[in-house]
C-alpha positions in Angstrom: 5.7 25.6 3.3 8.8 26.6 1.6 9.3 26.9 -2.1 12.8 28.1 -3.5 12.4 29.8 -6.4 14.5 30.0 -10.0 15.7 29.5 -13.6 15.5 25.5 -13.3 12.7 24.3 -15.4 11.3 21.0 -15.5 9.3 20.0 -18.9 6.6 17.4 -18.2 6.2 14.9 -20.8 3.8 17.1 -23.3 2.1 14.0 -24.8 0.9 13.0 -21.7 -2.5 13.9 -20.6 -1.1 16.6 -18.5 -1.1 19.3 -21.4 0.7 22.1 -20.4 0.9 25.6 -22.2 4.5 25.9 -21.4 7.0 24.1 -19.7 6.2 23.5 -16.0 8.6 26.3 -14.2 9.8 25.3 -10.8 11.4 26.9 -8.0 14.6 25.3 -8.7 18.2 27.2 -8.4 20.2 23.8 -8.9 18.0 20.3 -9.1 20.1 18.8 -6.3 19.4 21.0 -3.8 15.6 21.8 -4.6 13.3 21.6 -2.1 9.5 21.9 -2.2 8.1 21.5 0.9 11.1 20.4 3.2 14.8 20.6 3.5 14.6 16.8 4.1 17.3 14.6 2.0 15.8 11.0 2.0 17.6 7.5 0.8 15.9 4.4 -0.3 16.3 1.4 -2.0 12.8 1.1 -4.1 11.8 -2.8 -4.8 8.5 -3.2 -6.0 7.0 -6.5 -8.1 4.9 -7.2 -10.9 2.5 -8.1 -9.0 -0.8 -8.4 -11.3 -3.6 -8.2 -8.6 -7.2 -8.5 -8.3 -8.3 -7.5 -5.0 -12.2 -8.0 -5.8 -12.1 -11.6 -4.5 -15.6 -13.1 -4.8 -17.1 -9.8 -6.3 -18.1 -8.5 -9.7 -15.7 -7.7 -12.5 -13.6 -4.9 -12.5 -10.1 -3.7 -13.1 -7.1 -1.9 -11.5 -3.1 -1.1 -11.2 -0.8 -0.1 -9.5 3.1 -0.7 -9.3 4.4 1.5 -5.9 6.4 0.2 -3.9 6.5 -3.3 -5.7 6.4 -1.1 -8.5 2.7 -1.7 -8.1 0.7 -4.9 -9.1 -1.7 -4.8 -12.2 -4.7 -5.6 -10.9 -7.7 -7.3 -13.4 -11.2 -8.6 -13.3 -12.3 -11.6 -11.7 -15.6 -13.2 -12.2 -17.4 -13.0 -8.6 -19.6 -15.0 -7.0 -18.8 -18.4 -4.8 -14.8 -17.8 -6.1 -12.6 -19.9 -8.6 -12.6 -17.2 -10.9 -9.7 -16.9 -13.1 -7.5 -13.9 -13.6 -7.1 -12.4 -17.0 -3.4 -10.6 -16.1 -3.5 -8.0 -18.9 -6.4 -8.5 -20.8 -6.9 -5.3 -22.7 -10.1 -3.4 -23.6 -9.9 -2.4 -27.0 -12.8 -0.8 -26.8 -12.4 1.7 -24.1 -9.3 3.0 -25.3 -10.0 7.0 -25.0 -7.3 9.7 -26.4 -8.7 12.1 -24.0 -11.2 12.1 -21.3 -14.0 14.5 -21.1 -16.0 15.8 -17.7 -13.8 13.8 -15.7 -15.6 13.1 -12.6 -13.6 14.5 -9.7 -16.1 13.6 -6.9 -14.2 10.6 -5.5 -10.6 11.8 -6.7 -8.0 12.1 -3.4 -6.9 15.6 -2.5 -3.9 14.5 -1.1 -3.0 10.8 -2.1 -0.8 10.7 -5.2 -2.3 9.5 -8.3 -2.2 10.6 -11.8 -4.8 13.4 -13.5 -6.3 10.4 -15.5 -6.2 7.2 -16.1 -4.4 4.6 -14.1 -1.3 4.7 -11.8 1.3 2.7 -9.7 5.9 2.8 -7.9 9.7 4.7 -5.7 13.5 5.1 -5.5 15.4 8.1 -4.2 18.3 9.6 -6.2 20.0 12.5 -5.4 17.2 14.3 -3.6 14.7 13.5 -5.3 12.0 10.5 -4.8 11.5 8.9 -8.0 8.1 7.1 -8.3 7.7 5.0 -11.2 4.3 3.8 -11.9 2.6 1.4 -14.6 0.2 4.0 -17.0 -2.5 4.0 -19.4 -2.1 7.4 -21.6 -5.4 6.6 -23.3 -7.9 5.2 -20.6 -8.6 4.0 -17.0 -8.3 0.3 -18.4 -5.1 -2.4 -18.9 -3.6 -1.5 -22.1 -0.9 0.5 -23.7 1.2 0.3 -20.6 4.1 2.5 -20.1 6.1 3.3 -17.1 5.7 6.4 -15.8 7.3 8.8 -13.8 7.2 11.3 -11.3 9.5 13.2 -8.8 9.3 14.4 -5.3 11.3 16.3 -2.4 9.1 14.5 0.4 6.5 12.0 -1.1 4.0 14.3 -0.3 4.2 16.8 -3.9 4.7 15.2 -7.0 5.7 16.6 -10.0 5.0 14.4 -13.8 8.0 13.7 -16.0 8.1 11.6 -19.3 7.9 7.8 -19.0 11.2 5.8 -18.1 10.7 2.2 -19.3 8.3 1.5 -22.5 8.7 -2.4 -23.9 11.1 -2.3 -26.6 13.4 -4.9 -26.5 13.2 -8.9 -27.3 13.3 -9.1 -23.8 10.5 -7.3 -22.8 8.7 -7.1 -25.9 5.1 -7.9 -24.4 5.5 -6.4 -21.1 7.6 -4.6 -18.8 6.1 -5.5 -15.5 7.2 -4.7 -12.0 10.7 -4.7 -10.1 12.6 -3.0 -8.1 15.2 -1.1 -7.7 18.3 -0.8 -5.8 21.5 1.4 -4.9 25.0 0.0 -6.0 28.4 1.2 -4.8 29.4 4.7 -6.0 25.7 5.9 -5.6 25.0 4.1 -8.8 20.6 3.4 -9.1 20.4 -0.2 -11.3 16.3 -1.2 -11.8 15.5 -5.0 -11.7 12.4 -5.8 -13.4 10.1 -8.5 -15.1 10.3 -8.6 -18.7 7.2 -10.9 -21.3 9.6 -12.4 -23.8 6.2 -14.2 -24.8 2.3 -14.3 -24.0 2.1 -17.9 -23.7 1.9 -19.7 -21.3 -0.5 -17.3 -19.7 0.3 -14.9 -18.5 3.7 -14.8 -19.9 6.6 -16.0 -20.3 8.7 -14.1 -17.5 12.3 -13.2 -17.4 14.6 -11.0 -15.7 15.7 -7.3 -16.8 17.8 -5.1 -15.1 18.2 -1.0 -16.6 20.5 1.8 -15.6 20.3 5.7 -16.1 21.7 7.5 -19.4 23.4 10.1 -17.1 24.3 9.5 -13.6 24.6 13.1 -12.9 21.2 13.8 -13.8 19.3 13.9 -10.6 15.9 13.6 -12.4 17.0 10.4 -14.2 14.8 11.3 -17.4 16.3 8.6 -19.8 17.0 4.8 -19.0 19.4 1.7 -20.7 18.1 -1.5 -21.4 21.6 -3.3 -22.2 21.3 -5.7 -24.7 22.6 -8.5 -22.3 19.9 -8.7 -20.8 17.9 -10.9 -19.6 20.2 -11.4 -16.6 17.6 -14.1 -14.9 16.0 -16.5 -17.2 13.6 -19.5 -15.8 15.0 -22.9 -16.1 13.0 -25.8 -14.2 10.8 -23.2 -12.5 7.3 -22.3 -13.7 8.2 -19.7 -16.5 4.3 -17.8 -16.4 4.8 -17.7 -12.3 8.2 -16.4 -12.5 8.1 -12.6 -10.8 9.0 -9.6 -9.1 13.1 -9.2 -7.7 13.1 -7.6 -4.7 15.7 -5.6 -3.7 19.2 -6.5 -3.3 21.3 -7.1 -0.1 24.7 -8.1 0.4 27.2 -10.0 2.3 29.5 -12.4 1.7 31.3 -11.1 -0.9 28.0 -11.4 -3.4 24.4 -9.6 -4.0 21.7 -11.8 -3.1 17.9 -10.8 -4.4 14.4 -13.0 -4.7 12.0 -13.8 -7.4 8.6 -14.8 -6.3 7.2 -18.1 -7.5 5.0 -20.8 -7.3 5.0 -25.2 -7.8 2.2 -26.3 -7.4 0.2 -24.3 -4.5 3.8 -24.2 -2.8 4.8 -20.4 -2.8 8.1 -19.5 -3.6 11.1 -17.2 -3.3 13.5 -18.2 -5.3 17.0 -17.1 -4.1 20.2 -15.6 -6.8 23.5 -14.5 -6.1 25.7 -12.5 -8.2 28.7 -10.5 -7.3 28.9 -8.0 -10.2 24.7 -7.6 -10.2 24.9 -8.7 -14.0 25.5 -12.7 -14.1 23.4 -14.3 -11.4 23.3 -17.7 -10.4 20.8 -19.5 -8.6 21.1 -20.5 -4.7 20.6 -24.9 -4.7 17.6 -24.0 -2.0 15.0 -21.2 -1.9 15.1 -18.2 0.5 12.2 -19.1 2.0 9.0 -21.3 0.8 5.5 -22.8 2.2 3.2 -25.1 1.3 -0.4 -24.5 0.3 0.2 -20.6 0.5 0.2 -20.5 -3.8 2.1 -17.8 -5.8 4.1 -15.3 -3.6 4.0 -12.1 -5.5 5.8 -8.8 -4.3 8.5 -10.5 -2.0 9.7 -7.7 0.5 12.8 -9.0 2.7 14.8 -6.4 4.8 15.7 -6.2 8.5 14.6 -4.6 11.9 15.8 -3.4 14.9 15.2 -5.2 18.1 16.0 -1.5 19.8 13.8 1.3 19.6 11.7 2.6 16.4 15.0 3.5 14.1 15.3 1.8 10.7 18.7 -0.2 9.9 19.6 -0.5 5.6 18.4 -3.8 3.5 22.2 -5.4 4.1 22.5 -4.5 8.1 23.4 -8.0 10.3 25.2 -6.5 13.6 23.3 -4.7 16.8 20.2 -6.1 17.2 18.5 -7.5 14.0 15.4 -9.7 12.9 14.6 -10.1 9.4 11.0 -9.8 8.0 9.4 -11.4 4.9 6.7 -10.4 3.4 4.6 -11.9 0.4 1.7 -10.6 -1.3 -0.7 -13.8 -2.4 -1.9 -14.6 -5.8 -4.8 -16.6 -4.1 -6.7 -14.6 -1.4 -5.6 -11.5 -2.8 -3.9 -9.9 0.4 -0.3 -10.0 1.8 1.0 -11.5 4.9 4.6 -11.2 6.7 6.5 -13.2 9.3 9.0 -12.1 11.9 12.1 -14.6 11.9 15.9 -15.1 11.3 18.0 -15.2 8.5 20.9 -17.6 8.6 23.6 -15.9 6.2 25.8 -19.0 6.2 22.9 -21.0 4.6 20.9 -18.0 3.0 18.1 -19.3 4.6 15.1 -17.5 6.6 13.4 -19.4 9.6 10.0 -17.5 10.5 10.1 -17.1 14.5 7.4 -19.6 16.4 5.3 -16.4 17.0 4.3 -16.0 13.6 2.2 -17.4 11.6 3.6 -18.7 8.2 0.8 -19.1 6.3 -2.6 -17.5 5.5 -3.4 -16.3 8.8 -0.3 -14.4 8.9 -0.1 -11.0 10.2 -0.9 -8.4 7.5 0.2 -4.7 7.6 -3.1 -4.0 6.3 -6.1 -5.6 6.8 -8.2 -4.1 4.3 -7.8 -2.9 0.4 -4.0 -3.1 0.4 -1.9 -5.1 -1.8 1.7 -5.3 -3.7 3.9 -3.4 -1.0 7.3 -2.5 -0.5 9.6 -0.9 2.0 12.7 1.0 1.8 15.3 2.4 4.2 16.3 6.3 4.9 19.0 6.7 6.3 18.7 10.3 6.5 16.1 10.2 9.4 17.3 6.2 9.9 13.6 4.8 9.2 11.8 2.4 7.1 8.9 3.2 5.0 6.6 1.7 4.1 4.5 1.9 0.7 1.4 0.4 -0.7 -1.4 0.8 -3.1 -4.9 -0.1 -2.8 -7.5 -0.4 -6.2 -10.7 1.0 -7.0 -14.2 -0.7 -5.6 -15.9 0.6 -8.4 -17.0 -0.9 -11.4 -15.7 -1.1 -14.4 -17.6 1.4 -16.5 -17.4 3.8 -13.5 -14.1 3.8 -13.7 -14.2 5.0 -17.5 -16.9 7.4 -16.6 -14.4 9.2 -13.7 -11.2 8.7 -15.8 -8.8 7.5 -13.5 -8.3 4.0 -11.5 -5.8 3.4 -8.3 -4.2 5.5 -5.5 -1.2 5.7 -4.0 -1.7 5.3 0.3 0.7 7.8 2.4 4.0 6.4 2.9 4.3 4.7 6.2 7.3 4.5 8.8 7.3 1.1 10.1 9.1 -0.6 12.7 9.1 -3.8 15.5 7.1 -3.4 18.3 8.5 -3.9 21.4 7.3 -7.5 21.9 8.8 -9.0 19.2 5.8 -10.3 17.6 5.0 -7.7 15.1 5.7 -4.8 13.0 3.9 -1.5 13.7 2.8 1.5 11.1 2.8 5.5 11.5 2.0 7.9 8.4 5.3 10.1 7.3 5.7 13.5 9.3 6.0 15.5 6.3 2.2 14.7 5.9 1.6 17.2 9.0 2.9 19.8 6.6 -1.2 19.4 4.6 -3.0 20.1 8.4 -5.1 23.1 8.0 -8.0 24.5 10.4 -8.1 22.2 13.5 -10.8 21.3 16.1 -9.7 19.7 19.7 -12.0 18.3 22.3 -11.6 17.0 25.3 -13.9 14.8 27.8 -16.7 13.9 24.9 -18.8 11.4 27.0 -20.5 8.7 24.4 -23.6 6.5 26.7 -25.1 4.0 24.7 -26.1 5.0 21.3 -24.5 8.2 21.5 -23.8 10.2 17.7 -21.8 13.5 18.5 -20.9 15.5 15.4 -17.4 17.0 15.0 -17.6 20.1 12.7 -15.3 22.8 12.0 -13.2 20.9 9.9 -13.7 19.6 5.8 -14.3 15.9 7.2 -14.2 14.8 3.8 -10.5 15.6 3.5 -9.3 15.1 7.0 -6.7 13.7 9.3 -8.3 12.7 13.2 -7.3 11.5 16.1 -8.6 10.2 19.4 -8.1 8.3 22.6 -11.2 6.3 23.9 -11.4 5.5 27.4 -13.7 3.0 29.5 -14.0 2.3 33.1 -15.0 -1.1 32.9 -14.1 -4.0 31.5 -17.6 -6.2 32.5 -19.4 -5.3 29.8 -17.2 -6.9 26.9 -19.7 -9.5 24.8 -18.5 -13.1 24.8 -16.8 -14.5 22.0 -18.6 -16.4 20.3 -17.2 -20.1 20.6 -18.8 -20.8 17.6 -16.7 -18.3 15.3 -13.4 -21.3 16.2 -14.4 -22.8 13.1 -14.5 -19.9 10.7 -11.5 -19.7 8.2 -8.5 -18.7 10.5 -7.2 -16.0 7.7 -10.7 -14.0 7.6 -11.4 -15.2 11.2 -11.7 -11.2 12.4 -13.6 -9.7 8.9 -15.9 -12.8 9.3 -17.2 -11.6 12.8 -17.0 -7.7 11.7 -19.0 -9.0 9.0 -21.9 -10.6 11.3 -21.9 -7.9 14.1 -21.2 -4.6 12.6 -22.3 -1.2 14.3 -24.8 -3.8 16.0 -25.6 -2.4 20.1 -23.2 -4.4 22.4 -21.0 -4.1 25.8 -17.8 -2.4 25.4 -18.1 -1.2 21.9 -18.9 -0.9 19.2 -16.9 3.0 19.9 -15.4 4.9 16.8 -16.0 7.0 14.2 -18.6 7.5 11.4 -16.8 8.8 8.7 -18.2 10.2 5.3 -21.6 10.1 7.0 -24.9 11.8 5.2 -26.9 13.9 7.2 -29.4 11.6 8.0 -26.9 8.5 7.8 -28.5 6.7 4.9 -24.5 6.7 4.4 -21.4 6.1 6.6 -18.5 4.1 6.4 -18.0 3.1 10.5 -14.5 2.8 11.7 -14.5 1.4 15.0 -13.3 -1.0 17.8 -15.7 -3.9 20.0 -14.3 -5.5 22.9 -14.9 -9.8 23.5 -14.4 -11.9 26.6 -13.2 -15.1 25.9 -13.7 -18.1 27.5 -10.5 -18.2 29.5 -11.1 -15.0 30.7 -8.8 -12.7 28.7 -10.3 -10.4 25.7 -9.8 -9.7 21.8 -10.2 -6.3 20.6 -11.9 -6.5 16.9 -11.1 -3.6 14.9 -13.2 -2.7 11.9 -13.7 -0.6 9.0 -16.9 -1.4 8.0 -17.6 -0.2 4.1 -21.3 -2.0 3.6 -23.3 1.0 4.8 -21.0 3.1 2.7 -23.0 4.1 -0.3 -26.6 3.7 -1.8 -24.7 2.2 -4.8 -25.9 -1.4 -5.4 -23.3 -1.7 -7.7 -20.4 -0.8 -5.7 -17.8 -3.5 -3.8 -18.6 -3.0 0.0 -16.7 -5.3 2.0 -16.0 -5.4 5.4 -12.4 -5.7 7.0 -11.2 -6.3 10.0 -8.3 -7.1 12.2 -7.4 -8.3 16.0 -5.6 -5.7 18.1 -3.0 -7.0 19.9 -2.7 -4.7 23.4 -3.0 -4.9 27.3 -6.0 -3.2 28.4 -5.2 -2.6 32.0 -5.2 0.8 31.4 -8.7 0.8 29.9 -7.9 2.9 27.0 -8.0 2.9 22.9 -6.8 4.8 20.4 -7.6 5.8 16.7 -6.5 7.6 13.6 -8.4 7.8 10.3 -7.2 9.6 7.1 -10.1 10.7 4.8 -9.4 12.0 1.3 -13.1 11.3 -0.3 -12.7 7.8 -1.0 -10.9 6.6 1.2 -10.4 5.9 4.7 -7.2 4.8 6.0 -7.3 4.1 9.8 -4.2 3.3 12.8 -5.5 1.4 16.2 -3.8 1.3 19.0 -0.8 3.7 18.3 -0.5 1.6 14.3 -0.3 -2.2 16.1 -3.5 -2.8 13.5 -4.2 -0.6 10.3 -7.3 -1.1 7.5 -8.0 0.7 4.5 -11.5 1.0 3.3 -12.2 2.3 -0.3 -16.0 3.6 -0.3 -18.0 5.6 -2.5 -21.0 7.6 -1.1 -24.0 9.1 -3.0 -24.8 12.0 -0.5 -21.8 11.9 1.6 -19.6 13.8 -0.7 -17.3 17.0 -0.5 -19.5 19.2 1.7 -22.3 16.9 2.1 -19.9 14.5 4.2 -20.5 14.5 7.9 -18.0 13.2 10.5 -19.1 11.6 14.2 -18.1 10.3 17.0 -20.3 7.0 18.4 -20.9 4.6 20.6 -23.3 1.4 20.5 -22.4 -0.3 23.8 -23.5 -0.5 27.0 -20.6 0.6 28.6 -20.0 4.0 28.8 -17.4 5.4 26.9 -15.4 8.7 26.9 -13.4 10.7 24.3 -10.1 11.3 26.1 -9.0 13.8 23.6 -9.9 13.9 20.3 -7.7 16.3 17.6 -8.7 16.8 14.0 -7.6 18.9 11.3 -8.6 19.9 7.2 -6.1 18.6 4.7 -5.0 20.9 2.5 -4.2 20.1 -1.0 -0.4 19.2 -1.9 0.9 22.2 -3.8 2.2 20.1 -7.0 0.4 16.7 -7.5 1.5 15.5 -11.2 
């Protein structure tokens, strides 16, 4: 890793939590041309949303935020149990409020995930070479409360580096909140950030307008200080519902105006609203909506942007010409998870028609099928790709979030792009994150008979990147699908039946890994594929990340989650990735056509307790192709 060296300094915000001596000295000789771990110059357009999420559907209380990419959601308790519960969207606890934290529990902190040294996090744009992350921060406790947004810079969104907060509510127009938004690149490489302002707390949870802000300095590549014009705000709610009334998305154009969403609701009809505007200050609203669908409920986070139809590259957020289909995605108030269709996007009408292939609704395809929420892409043009961000909450309670200090992670950026059938979108972690690979272990030919457990040491599994390809000779084996799983809810159809069979011994799987595993496996956290027949003779590959056998902790969420791969077996083959960073697991079947993120907290399985394996609970043989692993390393700056 390189590291150019010299008189630039960057101060972090000293009030912050991050107390530093003296002012953080960087390797800097001119702050648009540092570069901290590569050369890389990356674009984007950052939207994000104020999403408020809670992602502990039908479970016990507990909080969480986050504002990447939508400029991540704020996330809050939820009473568990047989559902209906009601979100409180920033209820704050008084009582927990802490000026510092002492013996901050670093057990289940990431190595190499961003997130802040306490307390909670959430948001990115790129300006000038830098990556600017904004994120929605409690200075004085991992609970909602005393919000500000913060701030931190990067050359490569893998080291990140703290700078004072850039938005704090201060205005009539955001005087009780400034909640998520997004952000967007206008003509003359000028940054403008759209965001939702509380102009009142009633009707719960808000009364939700419109903001836009600009940098102080334009020739500050850091962008430390940002304008809240007084004309603001830009977008104010007329007949729509004014507490459901969220999260602009990025701007496109064409036609001779900028065109940008709000996500909405009427009644359990979800929304985006479309507005048009061609000086990006006075914005008028489209007679018809972008996009909308019954009994979906509030659409927070909207993401619309385009695709290629020709190879892996990324095309910007206005592209039309060579090849294009336009996704939308929407994160949902209700079920707490995000789907996205595949369509078209009529720019004479300003409409968007989902293709036949997908499905608008609640079984929708989902980038991730696990703790994933509020997500947001933007386009390099640099390396021509799309990335993809997202942020996923904490499992834990509560009171174990004040007792470790710090809530929410940011997942690795993602390059994402349309497979080559059309149908779907598919996910790959950022290069740059090969840069953290440390001591490696590669094997080839590991043959797995039923019930086989092979360990795979040489590596710190519990801070680890691994690969493998699975291989099978037969397909004969594959169980039956159940025709009795038909009539389980379509949208949870796959986590239902991860739910009933598990690691249980079948045909052609269960095959994977046991990650974060105890010695004697009172612990594990499976991540793994099974293979079904059904009964008109063609199969479904079930992928799971399996979290209930994941700690002793009684108290701890432990769902299981699950998706449907979507790939021709003729060549009798599977693959899988897994990133582990000590609480969580994110995994990539089948080359990233289905990806799940599993937050998990083990007892034993910790640091160098943790135990990594390769299994298999079928019948059918099964072989380890190849398998490649590696230690991740620490970034060298992380806030």
């Amino acid at each position: 890793m390189e590291l150019l060296l010299d008189p630039y300094v960057i101060k972090p915000y000293t009030t912050w939590p991050y107390k530093y001596k003296t002012p953080l000295k960087l390797p800097f000789t001119d702050p648009s041309s540092v570069s901290l771990v590569t050369k890389h110059t990356l674009w984007c357009v950052f939207s994000s949303s104020s999403c408020y999420i809670m992602m502990r559907v039908f479970t016990k209380m507990f909080w969480v935020i986050a504002l990447v990419v939508c400029l991540f959601p704020l996330l809050d308790n939820i009473n568990g149990g047989g559902g209906g519960g009601v979100m409180a969207f920033h209820k704050e606890y008084i009582h927990y409020q802490l000026t510092t934290i002492n013996n901050v529990d670093q057990v289940y902190r990431t190595g190499y995930h961003f997130q802040p040294k306490q307390n909670w996090i959430n948001a990115p744009m790129y300006y000038k070479g830098y990556y600017h992350l904004f994120y929605q921060y409690n200075p004085k406790g991992a609970v909602w409360g005393n919000i500000v947004w913060a701030h931190s810079v990067s050359k490569d969104m893998i080291n990140w580096i703290p700078l004072e907060p850039a938005i704090v509510p201060s205005k009539p127009f955001d005087k009780y909140g400034c909640w998520s938004g997004s952000a967007t690149i206008l003509p003359g490489n000028k940054p403008v950030i759209l965001y939702t302002g509380i102009v009142d707390l009633k009707p719960a949870p808000g009364h939700q307008v419109q903001n836009y802000a600009i940098p102080a300095n334009y020739s500050d590549p850091l962008l430390r200080e940002w304008i809240k014009p007084d004309d603001n705000p830009i977008v104010k709610p007329t007949s729509e519902n004014v507490s459901s009334f969220r999260d602009p998305t990025t701007a496109w154009f064409n036609n001779g105006h900028w065109k940008m969403t709000v996500g909405s609701k009427h009644n359990k009809r979800g929304i985006v609203y479309l507005y048009r505007s061609r000086d990006f200050v006075k914005w008028t609203k489209a007679k018809h909506t972008l996009h909308d669908k019954k009994d979906t409920g509030m659409w927070e986070c909207p993401d619309f942007f385009p695709v290629s139809t020709q190879g892996t590259k990324g095309v910007e957020t206005s592209a039309l010409m060579g090849g294009i289909k336009h996704v939308l995605k929407v994160s949902l108030d209700v079920t707490r998870f995000e789907y996205y269709t595949i369509g078209t996007y009529n720019t004479m009408k300003d409409k968007y028609y989902p293709d036949s292939t997908s499905v608008d609704g609640w079984a929708g395809l989902r980038y991730d099928y696990g703790n994933f929420y509020a997500s947001k892409t933007f386009f390099d043009p640099v390396q021509k790709r799309r990335i993809l961000w997202g942020w996923a909450n904490e499992s834990s309670t509560t009171a174990e979030d004040l007792a470790k200090g710090w809530a929410g992670i940011q997942l690795i950026p993602r390059m994402v792009w349309l497979d080559p059938s059309g149908k779907q979108l598919v996910q790959w972690p950022i290069h740059e994150l090969k840069t953290l690979r440390g001591e490696k272990v590669h094997r080839r030919n590991v043959k797995l008979n039923k019930g086989d457990i092979v360990e795979v040491k040489g590596i710190t599994v519990a801070q680890a990147d691994v690969e493998a390809s699975f291989k099978f000779s037969s397909l004969d084996e594959a169980e039956t699908f159940d025709p009795k799983w038909s009539k389980l809810p379509a949208e949870n159809l796959a986590l239902e039946i991860c739910g009933i069979t598990g690691t249980k011994q079948g045909g052609l799987g269960p095959f994977g890994f046991l990650t974060l595993a105890s010695n004697k496996l009172e612990e594990y956290t499976p991540v793994f594929f099974r293979v079904f027949k059904t009964t008109d003779n063609k199969h479904k590959i079930l992928m799971c990340s399996d979290a209930k056998p994941s700690s002793l902790n009684k108290g701890t969420y432990k769902p299981s989650f699950a998706g449907f791969v979507d790939v021709d077996l003729s060549k009798k083959k599977l693959s899988l990735k897994s990133l582990i960073d000590h609480s969580v697991v994110e995994s990539f079947g089948e080359g990233g056509k289905t990806v799940i993120t599993s937050r998990v907290y083990p007892t034993l399985a910790v640091g160098k307790h943790a135990h990594l394996y390769l299994f298999n609970n079928g019948t059918e043989t099964v072989t380890v192709d190849r398998l490649d692993a590696w230690s991740m390393k620490n970034p060298l700056l992380m806030n």
